[in-house]
N, C-alpha and C positions, 0 to 999 in steps of 0.2 A: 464302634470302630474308631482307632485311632488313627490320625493325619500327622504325618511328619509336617514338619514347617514348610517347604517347598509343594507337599502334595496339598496342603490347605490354599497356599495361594494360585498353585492351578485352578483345582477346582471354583473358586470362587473368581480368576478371569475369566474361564469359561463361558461359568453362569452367565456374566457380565458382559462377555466380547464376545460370545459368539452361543447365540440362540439357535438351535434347529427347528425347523419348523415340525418334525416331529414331537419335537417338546417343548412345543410351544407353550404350553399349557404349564407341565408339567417343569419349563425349567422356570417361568416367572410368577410362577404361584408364591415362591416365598417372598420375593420383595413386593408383588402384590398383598398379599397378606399383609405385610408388615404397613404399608403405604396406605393400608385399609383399618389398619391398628391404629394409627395417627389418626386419623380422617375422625374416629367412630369415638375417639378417648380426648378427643376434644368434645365433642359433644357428651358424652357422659360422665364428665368425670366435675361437673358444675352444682354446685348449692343453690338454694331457691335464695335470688336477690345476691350471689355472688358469681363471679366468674373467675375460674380457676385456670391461666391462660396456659396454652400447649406451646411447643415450639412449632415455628411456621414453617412452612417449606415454602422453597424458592420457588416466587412467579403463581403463587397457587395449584402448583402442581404443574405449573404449561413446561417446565423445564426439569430433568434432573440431571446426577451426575455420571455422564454416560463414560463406559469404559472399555468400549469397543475401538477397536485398529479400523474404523470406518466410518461413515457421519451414517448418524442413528439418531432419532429423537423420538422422545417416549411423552405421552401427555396419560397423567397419572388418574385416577379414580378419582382425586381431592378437584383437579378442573373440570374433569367428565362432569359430576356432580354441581359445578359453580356456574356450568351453561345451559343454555336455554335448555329445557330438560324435556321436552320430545323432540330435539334435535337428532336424528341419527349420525352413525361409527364418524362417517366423513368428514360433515358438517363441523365435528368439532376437531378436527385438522384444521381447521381454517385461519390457526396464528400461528402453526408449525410454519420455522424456514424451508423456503424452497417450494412450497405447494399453493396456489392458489385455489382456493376452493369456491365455489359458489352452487347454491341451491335455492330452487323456484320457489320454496317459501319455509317458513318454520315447524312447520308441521313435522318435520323427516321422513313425509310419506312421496312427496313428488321425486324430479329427478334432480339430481346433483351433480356436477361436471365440477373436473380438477383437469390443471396442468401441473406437472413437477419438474421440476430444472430445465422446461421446452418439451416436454416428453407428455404426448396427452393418456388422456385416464385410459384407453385400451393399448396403452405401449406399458403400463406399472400391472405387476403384477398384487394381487388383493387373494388374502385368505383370511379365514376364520378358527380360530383353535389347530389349525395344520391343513383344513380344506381348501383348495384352490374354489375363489368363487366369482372370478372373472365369466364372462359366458364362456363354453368353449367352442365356439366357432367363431363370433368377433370380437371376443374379450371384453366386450361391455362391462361396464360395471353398475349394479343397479342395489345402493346402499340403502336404499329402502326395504331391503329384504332382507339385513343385515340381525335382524333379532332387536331387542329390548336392549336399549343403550343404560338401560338399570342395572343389566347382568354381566357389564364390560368392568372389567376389573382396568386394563390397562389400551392400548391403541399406539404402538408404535411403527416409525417408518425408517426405511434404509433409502435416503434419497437419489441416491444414483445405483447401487448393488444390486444385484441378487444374491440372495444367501445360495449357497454352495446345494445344498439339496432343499431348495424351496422347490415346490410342487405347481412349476409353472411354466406353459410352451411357448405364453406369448410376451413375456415380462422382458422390454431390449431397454427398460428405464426403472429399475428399483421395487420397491416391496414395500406393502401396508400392512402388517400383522395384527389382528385381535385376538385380543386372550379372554377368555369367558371368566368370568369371578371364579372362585370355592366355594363350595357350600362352608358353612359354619360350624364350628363344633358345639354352638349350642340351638337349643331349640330357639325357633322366635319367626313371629310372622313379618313382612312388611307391605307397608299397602302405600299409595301415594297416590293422592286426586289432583290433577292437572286444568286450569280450563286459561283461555286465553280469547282474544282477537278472535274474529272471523268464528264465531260460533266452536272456537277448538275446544277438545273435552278430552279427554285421558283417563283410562282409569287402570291401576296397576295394583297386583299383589302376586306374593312371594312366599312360598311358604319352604322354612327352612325344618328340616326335620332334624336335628343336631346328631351328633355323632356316638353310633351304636358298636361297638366289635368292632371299630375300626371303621363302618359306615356313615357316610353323612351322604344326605343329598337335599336340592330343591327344587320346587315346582313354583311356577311363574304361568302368570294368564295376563293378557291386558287387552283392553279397546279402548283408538283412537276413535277420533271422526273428527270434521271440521269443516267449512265449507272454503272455497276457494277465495282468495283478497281479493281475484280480480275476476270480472265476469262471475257468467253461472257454473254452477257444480259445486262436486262434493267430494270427500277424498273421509275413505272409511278404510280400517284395517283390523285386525285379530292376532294377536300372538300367544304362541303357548311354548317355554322350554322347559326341560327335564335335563337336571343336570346332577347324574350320581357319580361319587367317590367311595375308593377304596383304599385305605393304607393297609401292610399289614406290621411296618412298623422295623421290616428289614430292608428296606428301601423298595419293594414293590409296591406299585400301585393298579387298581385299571378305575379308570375316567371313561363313561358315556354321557354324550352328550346331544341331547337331541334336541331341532328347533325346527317349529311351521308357522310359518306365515302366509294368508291368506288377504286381500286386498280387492275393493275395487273404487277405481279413482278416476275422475274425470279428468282430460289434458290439460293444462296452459298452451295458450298460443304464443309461440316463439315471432318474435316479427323484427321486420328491416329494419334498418339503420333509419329511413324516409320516414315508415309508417309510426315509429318512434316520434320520430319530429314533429308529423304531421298530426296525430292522435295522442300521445302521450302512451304512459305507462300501463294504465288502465284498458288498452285494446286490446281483444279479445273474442275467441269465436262467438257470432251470434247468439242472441239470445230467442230467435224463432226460427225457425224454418225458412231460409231460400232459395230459389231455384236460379239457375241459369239458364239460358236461352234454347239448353240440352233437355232442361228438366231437370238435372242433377241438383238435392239438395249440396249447397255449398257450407263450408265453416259453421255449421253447426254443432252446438257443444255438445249435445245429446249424441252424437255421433263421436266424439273423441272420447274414448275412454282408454281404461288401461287396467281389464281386470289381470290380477296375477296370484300365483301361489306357488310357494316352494318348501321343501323338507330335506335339511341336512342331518345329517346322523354320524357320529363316530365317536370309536372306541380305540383309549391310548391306550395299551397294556403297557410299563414299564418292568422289567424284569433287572434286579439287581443280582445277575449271574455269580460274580467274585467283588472283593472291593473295589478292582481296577477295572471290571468289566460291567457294563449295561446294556442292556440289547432291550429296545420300544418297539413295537408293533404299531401301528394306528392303520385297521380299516376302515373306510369310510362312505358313504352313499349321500349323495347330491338328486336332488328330483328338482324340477321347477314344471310349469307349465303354465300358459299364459300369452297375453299380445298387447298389441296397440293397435288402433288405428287413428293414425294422423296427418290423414291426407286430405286436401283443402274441398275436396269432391266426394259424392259417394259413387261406388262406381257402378256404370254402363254392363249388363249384360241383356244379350234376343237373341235367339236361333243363328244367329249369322257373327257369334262372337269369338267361335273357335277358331283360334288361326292355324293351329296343328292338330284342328282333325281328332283330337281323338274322344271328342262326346259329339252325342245325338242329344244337339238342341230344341230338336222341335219340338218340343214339351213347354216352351219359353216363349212369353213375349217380352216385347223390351220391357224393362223395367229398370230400377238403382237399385243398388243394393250397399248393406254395413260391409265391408272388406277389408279385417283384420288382419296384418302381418301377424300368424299365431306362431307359438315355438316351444314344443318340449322334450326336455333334457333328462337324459338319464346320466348320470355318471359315478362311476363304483371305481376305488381305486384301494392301494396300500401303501403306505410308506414303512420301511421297517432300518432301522438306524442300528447303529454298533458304536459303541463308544469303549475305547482301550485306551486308559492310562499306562501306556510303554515303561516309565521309569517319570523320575521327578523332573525330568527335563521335556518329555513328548507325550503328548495325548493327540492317539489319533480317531478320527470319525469317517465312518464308509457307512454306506447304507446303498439301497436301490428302491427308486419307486416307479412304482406302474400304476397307469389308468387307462380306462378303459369309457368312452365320452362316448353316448349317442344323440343325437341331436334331428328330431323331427321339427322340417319349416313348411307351414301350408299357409294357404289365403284361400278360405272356404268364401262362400257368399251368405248370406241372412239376411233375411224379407226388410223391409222399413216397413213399420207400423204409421198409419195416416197420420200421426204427431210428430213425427221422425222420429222417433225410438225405433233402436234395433229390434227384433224382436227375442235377439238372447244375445248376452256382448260375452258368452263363453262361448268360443268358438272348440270345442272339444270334438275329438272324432269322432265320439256316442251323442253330438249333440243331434237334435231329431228335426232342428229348422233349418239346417242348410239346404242351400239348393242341391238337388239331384238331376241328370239329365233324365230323356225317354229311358233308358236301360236301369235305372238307378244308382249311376257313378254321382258320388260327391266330386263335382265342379269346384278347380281350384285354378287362383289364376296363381300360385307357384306349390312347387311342391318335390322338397330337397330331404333328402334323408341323409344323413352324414355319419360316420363310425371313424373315431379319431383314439385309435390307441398309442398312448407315450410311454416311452419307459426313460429313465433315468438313474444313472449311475455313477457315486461319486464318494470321494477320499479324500480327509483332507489331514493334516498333520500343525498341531500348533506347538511351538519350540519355545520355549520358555528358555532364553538365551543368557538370561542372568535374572535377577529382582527388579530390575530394570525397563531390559528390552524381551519384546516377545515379537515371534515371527511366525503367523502363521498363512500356508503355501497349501493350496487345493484345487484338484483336476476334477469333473465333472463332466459326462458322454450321456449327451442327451440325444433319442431317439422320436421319430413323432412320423405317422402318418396318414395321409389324409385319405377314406375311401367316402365317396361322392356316389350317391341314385340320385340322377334326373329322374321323376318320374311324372305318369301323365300329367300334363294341363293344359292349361289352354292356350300357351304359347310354346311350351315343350313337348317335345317326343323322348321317350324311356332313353337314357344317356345312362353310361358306368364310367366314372372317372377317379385314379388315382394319383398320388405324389406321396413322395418322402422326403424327410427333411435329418437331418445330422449332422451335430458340431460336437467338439471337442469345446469346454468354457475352462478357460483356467481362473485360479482367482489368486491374489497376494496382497498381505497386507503386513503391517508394521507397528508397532507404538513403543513409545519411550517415553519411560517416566522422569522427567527428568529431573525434579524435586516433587515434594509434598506437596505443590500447588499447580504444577504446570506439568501438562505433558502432550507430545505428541504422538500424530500420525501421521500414515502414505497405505492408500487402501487405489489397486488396479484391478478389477474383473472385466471379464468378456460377458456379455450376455447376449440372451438369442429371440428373437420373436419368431416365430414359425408363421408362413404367410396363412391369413384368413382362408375361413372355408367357403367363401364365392368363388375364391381362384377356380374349384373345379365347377365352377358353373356360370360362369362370365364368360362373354369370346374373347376372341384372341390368343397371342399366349400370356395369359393374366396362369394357367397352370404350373406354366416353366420358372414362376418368381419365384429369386430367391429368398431366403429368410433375411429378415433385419438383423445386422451383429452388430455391437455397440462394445467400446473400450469405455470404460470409466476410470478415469483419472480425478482421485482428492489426494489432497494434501492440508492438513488439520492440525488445528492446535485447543486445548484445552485449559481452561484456570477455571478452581475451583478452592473456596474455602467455605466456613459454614454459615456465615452471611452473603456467599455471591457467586454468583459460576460464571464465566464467560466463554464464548467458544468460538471459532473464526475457519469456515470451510472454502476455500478455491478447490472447483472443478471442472474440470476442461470432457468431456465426454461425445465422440462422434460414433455416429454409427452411417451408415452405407446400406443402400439397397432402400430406402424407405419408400410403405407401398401406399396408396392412396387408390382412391375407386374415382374411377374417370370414366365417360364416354370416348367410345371411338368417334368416326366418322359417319356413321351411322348411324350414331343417337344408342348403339348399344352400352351395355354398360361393359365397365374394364378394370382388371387392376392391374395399375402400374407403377413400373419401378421411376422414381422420383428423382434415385440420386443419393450424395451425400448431405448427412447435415452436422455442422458444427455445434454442440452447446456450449457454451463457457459462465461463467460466471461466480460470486463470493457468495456466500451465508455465513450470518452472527447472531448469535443472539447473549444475549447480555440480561443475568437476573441478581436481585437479589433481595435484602432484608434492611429497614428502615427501620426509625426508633418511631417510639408509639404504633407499634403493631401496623405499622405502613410496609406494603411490599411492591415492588416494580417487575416487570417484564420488560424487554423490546426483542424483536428482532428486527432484520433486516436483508432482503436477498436482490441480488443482482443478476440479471437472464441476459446473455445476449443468445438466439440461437438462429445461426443463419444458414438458411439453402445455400451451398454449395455451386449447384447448376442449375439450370434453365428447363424448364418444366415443358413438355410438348403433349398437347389435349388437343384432338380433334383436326390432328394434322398441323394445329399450329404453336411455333414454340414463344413461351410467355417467358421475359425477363424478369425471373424470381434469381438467379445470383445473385447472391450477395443483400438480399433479402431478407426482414426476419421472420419465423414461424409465424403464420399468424394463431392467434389467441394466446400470444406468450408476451405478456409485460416486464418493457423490464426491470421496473421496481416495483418492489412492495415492500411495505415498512410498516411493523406493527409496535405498538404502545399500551402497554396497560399500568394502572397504579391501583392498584390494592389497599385493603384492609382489612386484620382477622384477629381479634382479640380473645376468639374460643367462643364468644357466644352471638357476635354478631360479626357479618363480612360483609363485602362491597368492592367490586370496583367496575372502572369504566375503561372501556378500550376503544382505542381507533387505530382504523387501519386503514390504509392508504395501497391503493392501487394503480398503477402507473395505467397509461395510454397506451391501447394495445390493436393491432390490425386485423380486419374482419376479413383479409383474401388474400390469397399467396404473395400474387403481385404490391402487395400494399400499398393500394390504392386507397383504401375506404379504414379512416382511422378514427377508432372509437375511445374518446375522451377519459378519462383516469378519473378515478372519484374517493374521498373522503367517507369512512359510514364508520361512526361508534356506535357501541354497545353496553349496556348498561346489567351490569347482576345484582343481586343483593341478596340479602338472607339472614336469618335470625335463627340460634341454634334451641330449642326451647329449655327451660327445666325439668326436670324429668322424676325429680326425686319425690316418694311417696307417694308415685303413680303407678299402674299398672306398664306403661310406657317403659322401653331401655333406651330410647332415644326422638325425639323428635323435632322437625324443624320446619318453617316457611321460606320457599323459595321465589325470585321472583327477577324476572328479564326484560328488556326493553329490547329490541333487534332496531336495527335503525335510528336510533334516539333522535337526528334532528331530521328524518322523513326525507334522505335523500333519493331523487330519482335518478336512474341509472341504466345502462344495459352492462348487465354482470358477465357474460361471456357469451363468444358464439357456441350458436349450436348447431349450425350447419353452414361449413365454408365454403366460400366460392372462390374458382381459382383465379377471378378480376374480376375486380368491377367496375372498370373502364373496360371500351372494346379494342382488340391488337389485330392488324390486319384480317381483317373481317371476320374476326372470332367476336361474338356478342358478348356481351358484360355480364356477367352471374350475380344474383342478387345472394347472400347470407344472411342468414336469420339470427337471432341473437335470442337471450333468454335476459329477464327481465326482475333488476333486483325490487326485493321483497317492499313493500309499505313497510313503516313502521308498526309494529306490532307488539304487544303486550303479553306476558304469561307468567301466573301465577301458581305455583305445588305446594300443597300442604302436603306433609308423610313423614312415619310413627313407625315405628319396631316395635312391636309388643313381645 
């Protein structure tokens, strides 16, 4: 097929400015690919005792040259690869502008928490190859379940946006995209042995079956384990994906792609700003069994666990109908199941525990018990996209997608074993230890069933207004709503509760080339969070809340030549209606509307190329994001106007200096985190800290080996062992007291020790 000059350079902004999350896959495989040609041809393309040097890419990949009418930043397969390497997807966001990220340790197995431009991690929307994989009742995000960070080809974010038909109800603050690799077109195995600090162990292999009739595909297996830096426990995982392709070579493809992961991991204890002070960094739930004055075993570690498992699955079909027309299919199936428990007690049940009546206790003496918050997920959806190139001036894109979320939440009871072990920490509904009453009902102290079907529909038109300027304008009609079963427990009676949620989102945006080195943009969307699913099952009218809508406003400029890119984003982004979970007066729990909040603030980042194989990175982002109004919890209203968010700093500034001669690399990064507030009121202000990072690595020779590539990788996290608290993890709305409102303590998570990790890994 041939491209007039005008339909080449559509096509290839497109690719570039505006991704579908439907092809997702399918529209970044080629500049992945290519980014993966670099990556792979520096390493094989070396004599034994010579090194034959490749050209570098900027930053080591943390940066490229983005060509989107919106702030977008892409971190490549060549940095993927330069970081701590069982880091997971998030983790290595953590130099991108705009995102602060932090995670309980190096492993990628525990939990990770991000803020993005003031916006926390259940306000951004997260997918995987076009799966929405935020939770879908409180949009959590739990990047530990994210797959084998081996099989990530690319990991990009859209810092304030929603893409136009991104597959998300709770996204009122941007998008994180991962794209899975391609399989190879040639045969070849890879394997890669990980071990580090803290007894960590990794073991990885991949096996590429290379390309038959147009088929390729690969299969990947791996186990972690490692034990916790601080306190006791252990954190063990399993991964297995299947990832087939189909060309057939007239622009059709179909892409399946399947991942499960399986986990079970002991908790970290989160702790206060005081017990920080008081104890240090190393405090953590006990290491034996104690009771309190109830009997209740307390902060025991054998009691915080967090077993998990989950299975995503989908199929892109793309169909190349005319040259001007493409129509994708992508069904998809989400599974999880799984819990925590992380509460500082185990709990109290006896005969006299049901407060609503509906089990017959008397089969009970008091006793504790393990009582896991459990939760699983089913969710089956389709995205189906239309792309029409109109003429050489408009390409337009419509699609509609629907899902269909069901969401089981229970808290069974299980025995404690005379050591305090659970006596099974899967709390499943065929498990055979739960407690039962005299009739044999499984006793729960909650027990929420939820069906959240969304549909979404949307059009958008990009105008390619000269070689120049392009303009593209798109509406999107998102639907969502929520059906809620109270059913038995031991504080509820059967309840049926629904809500619906509907907005119109429009989106605009702009760019202008305005020479060969420099160009701009003006990118404004609306976006929507759709309130949590406690609304139907909290008092009050926590039902009647309305959705979070949010304006984003950037304004961007670009410079870019083959030694340096620079980039420079102001964003101004409010959104209204913001809901948080409070107590009434009662001590019940609530969600409430909060109010407006302002975000504002710059992102830069600035890369480039030195002589002697020397390369640099920085960025730099600026946050202010301030409450609005005055917050009232428990009848009493707390002066948070004029306030900023708390867990939002507002600087951060990242530094790396590099070096890559084709056979050996290195560099060291520090990154700086400004001082940031642990309670609305901000009161209680948690110190900003310094932590560099150390890579390094060695590409091997490979020639007249059975080997097509091999290399030694190797990370320092921490390099000068700083102590720190890396973010909150559970805020309190003061922590002073306001006319006889008591002071809320907030717990904080706790940066990493210094730690070491070494990979050796070979392509045969």
């Amino acid at each position: 097929m041939k491209l007039s000059k005008p339909h080449a350079m559509l096509l290839a902004a497109s690719m570039a400015g505006y991704t579908p999350y439907a092809l997702a896959q399918e529209a970044t495989a080629t500049d992945s690919d290519q980014e993966s040609t670099v990556s792979e041809s520096s390493q094989e393309t070396m004599d034994v005792g010579e090194v034959n040097v490749q050209g570098q890419t900027l930053g080591n990949g943390l940066m490229v040259q983005e060509d989107s009418g919106k702030a977008r930043s892409t971190v490549t397969k060549e940095a993927l690869d330069k970081m701590t390497p069982t880091a997971n997807a998030l983790d290595k966001l953590k130099y991108t502008p705009g995102i602060n990220v932090t995670t309980a340790d190096s492993t990628g197995l525990s939990g990770t928490n991000f803020t993005m431009r003031g916006m926390n991690s259940d306000q951004v929307g997260l997918s995987m190859d076009g799966i929405p994989i935020n939770d879908s009742g409180n949009y959590a995000v739990y990047p530990n379940l994210l797959g084998d960070p081996e099989n990530l080809s690319e990991i990009f974010v859209t810092q304030g946006s929603s893409e136009a038909d991104a597959p998300h109800i709770g996204s009122s603050g941007g998008n994180i995209g991962l794209v899975t690799m391609r399989p190879t077109d040639d045969f070849n195995v890879f394997v890669k042995q990980t071990v580090g600090s803290n007894n960590l162990k990794k073991t990885f292999a991949r096996l590429n079956t290379g390309e038959y009739n147009g088929f390729r595909s690969y299969l990947s297996a791996s186990h972690e384990e490692a034990d916790k830096w601080k306190g006791e426990g252990s954190l063990k995982a399993d991964k297995v994906e299947w990832n087939a392709l189909f060309e057939d070579g007239n622009g059709n493809s179909t892409n399946a792609i399947v991942k499960y992961h399986r986990q079970e991991n002991y908790n970290y204890m989160t702790i206060s700003k005081e017990q920080f002070e008081t104890y240090g960094r190393d405090y953590d739930y006990a290491e034996t069994p104690q009771r309190n004055s109830s009997g209740q075993i307390t902060n025991y570690y054998k009691l915080n666990r967090n077993p998990f498992e989950n299975l995503t699955a989908s199929l892109t079909q793309r169909l190349q109908l005319r040259d001007d027309l493409t129509l994708t299919l992508q069904p998809y199936y989400y599974w999880a199941n799984g819990g925590s428990f992380s509460s500082g007690s185990a709990s109290t049940l006896s005969s006299s525990s049901d407060q609503a009546g509906n089990y017959d206790l008397s089969n009970l003496s008091s006793n504790t018990y393990y009582r896991p918050s459990w939760t699983e997920t089913w969710r089956s959806g389709i995205t189906t996209k239309m792309r029409w190139d109109l003429n050489e001036a408009h390409s337009l894109d419509f699609g509609y997608w629907y899902e269909r979320a069901r969401q089981r939440q229970s808290q069974p009871y299980i025995a404690i074993n005379e050591d305090g072990t659970p006596e099974d920490i899967w709390a499943d509904y065929e498990s055979s230890n739960q407690v039962v009453d005299a009739n044999g009902q499984t006793v729960q102290g909650r027990n929420y069933y939820t069906v959240t079907p969304a549909q979404k529909l949307w059009a958008q038109d990009t105008w390619y207004f000269s070689p120049d300027l392009t303009f593209t304008t798109g509406l999107s009609y998102e639907y969502v709503e929520r059906k809620g079963s109270k059913r038995e427990s031991l504080y509820d009676e059967p309840e049926k509760r629904e809500a619906t949620y509907h907005e119109f989102l429009p989106n605009f945006s702009t760019k202008y080339q305005i020479n060969a080195d420099n160009q701009a943009f003006y990118n404004v969307t609306r976006n929507m969070r759709t309130p949590q699913n406690y609304v139907l099952y909290n008092t009050g009218d926590s039902i009647n809340l309305d959705p979070e809508l949010s304006w984003n406003h950037e304004l961007g400029w670009r410079f870019s030549r083959d030694d340096m890119a620079l980039s420079a984003t102001a964003f101004y982004l409010t959104f209204k209606d913001r809901q948080l979970s409070s107590r009434d007066t009662d001590g019940e729990y609530v969600m409430i509307n909060v109010g407006e909040v302002v975000n504002k603030g710059l992102e830069l980042e600035w890369s480039g190329l030195l002589p002697h194989n020397f390369n640099y990175y920085a960025s730099y982002t600026y946050t202010e994001s301030e409450q609005q109004d005055n917050i009232t919890t428990r009848g009493v209203e707390l002066p948070t106007e004029g306030k900023q968010v708390a867990n939002v700093p507002k600087n951060m500034f990242n530094l790396s200096v590099g070096y890559d001669d084709g056979r050996y690399y290195g560099n060291i990064v520090g990154k700086y985190v400004g001082s940031y507030y642990g309670d609305l009121t901000n009161d209680e202000k948690i110190s900003g800290r310094t932590v560099f990072d150390l890579n390094t690595g060695v590409r091997l020779p490979v020639d007249n080996t059975m080997l097509k590539s091999a290399a030694i990788r190797f990370s320092i996290n921490n390099l000068f062992d700083k102590e720190y608290l890396s973010s909150a993890s559970s805020i309190g709305f003061n922590a002073e007291p306001y006319n006889g409102l008591s002071s809320n303590t907030s717990y904080y998570n706790v940066g990493e020790e210094r730690t070491a990790v070494v990979s050796l890994e070979a392509t045969f």
